[in-house]
C-alpha positions in Angstrom: -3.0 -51.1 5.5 -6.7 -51.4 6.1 -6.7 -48.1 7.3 -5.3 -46.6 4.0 -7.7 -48.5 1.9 -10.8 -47.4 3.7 -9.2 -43.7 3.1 -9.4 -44.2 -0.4 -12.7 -45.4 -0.6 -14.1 -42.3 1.2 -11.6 -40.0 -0.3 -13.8 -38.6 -2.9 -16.3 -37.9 -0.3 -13.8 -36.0 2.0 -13.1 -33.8 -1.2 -16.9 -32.8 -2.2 -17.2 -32.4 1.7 -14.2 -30.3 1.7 -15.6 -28.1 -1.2 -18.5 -27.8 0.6 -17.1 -26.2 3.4 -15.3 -23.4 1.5 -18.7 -22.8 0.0 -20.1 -22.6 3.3 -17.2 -20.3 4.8 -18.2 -18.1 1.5 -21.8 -17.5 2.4 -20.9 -16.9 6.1 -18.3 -14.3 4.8 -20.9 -12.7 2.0 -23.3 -11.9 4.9 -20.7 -10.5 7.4 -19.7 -8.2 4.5 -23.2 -7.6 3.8 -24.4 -6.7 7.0 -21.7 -4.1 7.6 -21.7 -2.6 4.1 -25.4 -2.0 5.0 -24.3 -0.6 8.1 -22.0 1.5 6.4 -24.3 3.0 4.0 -27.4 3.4 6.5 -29.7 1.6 8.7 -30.4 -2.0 9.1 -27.1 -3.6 9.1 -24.6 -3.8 11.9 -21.0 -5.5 12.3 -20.9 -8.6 13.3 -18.8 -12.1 13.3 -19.4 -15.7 12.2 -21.8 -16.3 14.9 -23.8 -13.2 14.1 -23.8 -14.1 10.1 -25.2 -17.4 11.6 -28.2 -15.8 13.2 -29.0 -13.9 10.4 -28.9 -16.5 7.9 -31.6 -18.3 10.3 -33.3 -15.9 10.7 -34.0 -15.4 6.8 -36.1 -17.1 3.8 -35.3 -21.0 4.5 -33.4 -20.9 7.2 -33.7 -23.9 8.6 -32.0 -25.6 5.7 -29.7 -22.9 5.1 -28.4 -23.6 8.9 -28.2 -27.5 7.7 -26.5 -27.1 4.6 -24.0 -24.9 6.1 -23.5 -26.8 9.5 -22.4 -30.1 7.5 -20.1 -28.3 5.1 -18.4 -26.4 7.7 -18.1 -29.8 9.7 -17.4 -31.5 5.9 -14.6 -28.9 5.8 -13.6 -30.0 9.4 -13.0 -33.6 8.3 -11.3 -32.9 5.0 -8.5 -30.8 7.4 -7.8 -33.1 9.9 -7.7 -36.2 7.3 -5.6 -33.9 4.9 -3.0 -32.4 7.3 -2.5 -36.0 9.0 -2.4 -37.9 5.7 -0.2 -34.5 3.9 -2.6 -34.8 1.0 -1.7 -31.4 0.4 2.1 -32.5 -0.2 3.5 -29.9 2.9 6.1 -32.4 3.7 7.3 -33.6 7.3 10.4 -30.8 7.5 9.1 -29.0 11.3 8.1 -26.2 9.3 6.1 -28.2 7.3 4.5 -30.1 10.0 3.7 -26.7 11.8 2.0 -25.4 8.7 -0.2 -28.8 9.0 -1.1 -28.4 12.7 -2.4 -25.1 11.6 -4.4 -25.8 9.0 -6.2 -28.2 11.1 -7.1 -26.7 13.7 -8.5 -24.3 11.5 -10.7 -27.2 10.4 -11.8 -27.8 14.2 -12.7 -24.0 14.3 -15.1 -23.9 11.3 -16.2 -27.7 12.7 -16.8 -25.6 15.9 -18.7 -23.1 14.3 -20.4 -26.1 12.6 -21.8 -27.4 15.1 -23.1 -24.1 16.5 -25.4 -24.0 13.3 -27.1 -27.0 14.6 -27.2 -25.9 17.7 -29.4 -22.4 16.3 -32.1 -25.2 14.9 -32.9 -24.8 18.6 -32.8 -22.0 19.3 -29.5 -22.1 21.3 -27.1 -19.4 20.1 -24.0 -21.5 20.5 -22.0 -18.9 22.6 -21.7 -15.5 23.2 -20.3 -12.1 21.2 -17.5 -11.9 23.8 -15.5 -14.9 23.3 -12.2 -13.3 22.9 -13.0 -11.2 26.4 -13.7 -14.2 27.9 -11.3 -16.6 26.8 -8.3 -13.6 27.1 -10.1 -13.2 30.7 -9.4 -17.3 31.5 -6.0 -16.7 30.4 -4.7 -13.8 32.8 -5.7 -16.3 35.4 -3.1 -18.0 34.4 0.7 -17.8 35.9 2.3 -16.0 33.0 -1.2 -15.3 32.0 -0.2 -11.3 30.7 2.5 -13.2 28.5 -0.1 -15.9 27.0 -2.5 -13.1 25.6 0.3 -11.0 24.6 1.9 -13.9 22.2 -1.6 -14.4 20.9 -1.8 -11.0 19.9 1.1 -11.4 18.2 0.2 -14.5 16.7 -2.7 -13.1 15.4 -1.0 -9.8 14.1 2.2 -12.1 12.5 -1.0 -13.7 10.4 -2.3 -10.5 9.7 0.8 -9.9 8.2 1.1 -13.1 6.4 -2.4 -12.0 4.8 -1.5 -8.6 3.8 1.7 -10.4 1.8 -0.1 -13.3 0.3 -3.1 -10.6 -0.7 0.1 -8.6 -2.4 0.7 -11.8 -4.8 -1.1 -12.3 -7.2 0.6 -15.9 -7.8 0.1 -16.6 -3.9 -3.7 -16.4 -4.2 -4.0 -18.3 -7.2 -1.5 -21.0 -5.9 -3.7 -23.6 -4.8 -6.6 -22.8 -8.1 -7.0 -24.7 -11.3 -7.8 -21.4 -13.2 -7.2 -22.7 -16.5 -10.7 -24.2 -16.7 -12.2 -20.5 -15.5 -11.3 -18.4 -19.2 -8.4 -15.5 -18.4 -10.7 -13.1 -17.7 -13.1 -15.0 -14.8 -9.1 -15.8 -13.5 -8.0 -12.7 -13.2 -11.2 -11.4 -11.6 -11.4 -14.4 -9.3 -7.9 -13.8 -7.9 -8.5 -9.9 -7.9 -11.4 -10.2 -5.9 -9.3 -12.7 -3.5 -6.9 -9.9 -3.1 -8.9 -7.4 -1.9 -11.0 -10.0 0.3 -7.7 -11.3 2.1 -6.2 -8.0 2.9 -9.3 -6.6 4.1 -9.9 -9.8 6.4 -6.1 -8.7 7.1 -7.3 -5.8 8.7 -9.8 -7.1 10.8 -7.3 -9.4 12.3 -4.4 -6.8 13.0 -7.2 -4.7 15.5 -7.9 -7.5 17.2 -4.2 -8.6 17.8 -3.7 -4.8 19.0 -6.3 -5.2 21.4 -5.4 -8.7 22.7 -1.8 -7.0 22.9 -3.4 -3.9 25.0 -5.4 -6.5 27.2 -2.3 -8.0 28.3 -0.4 -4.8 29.0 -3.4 -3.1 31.1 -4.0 -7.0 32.1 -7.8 -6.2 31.5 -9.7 -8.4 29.6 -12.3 -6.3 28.6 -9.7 -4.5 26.2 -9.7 -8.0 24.2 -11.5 -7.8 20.9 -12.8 -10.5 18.6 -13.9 -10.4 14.8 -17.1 -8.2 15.6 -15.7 -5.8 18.2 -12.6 -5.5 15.6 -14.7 -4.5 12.9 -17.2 -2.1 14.9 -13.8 -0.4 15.9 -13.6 0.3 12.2 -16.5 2.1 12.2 -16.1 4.1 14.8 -13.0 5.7 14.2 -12.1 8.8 13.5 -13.1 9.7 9.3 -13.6 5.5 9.4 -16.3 5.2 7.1 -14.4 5.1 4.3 -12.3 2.6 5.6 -15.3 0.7 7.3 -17.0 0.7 3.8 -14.1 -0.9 1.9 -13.4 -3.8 4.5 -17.4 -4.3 4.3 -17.0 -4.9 0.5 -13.6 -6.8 1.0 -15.2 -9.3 3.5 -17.5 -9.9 0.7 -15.1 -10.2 -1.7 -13.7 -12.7 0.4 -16.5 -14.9 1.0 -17.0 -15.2 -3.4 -13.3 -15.6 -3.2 -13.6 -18.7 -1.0 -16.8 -19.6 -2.9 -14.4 -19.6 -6.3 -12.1 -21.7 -4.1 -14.6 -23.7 -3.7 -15.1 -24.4 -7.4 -11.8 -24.4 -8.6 -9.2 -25.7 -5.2 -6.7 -28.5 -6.4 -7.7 -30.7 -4.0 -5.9 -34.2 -3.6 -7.3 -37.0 -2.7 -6.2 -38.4 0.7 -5.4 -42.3 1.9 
């Protein structure tokens, strides 16, 4: 009982803190996609992941309190998850779907808290970890008995997402599901859930290379095929008659991050407790 009451009381702070984290995940996104497109369209830019958008945002005007602002609503974002998916302030239900679906969503709020913590760990100076986390984890994992089998179902964990992306981006509805809109004017809607499209199915893309290469390091059982975001998205640009392609998901991946920023802004969120 006491436990629910306290939930309450700080359950308007876990919301803000929770809007503040898909603000944050915005800006992180808007510089990925900002940094490539510039890549894409000549020098100065390059492809990089969450890390990467990290250094550069410290490494610009203010950056010390960019790196703050940004570390607590990532780890903000962090606690709304956890309290949501263990309190089902989202409604998700306890059916073992349903429960699944909640697991998921927070440890996704344990990743960006990860990633939250590495922002205060760039006040430093200390990077926070390296550009070949997928290598090295996938390299840990074919250690492993069963090892080849581990990486392969994360690939296809990470491809079956993909595909979930690629199918919510198709729906317009889907995108919009979780937005009060009606406060945004039709037009601003109908932008704001355009823009999410295209920013969730090119994020979509980005995650169905790297499931292909975590797939091929399993078969060749050689980590060094394994891929993260970065790798994925430099793969992109180097293919064959890619710039095209590596110019759009640039542009998506900032489409995303003003979709998220929207989301920010106009998320139903529930209060928890």
């Amino acid at each position: 009982m006491g436990t629910t009451v306290s939930l309450r009381k700080v359950s308007p702070a876990l919301v803000l803190a929770g809007r503040a984290g898909y603000a944050a995940k915005g800006v992180v996104y808007i510089v990925i996609g900002a940094l490539a497109a510039r890549a894409a369209t000549g020098p100065g830019g390059r492809a990089t992941d969450s890390q990467g958008a990290l250094l550069e945002i410290g490494e610009g005007p203010f950056g010390t309190v960019a790196l703050v602002l940004i570390g607590v609503g990532l780890l903000g974002y962090m606690a709304w998850r956890l309290v949501a998916a263990a309190t089902d302030a989202e409604g998700k239900g306890d059916k073992p779907t349903s429960l699944a679906l909640r697991v998921a969503q927070a440890a996704r709020g344990v990743a960006y808290g990860i990633l939250g913590v590495q922002a205060f760990r760039m006040l430093d100076g200390r990077s926070g970890g390296s550009g070949d986390a997928a290598e090295s984890w996938s390299a840990r994992l074919l250690q492993l008995p069963y090892g080849r089998l581990l990486v392969g179902a994360v690939g296809l964990g990470v491809i079956g997402y993909a595909g979930y992306q690629f199918y919510r981006a198709a729906s317009a509805e889907k995108v919009r599901k979780h937005l009060d809109l009606g406060q945004a004017g039709p037009t601003q809607a109908t932008w704001i859930v355009r823009v999410g499209q295209f920013g969730i199915a090119a994020r979509a893309v980005i995650f169905s290379i790297a499931g292909i290469f975590l797939i091929r390091a399993a078969l060749q059982s050689d980590s060094s095929e394994a891929a993260g975001f970065a790798e994925s998205l430099r793969a992109v640009a180097s293919a064959e008659n890619g710039t095209l392609l590596f110019g759009a998901v640039s542009v998506g991946l900032i489409a995303y991050g003003i979709y998220q920023i929207a989301t920010a802004w106009y998320r139903r969120m529930r209060g928890v407790g």
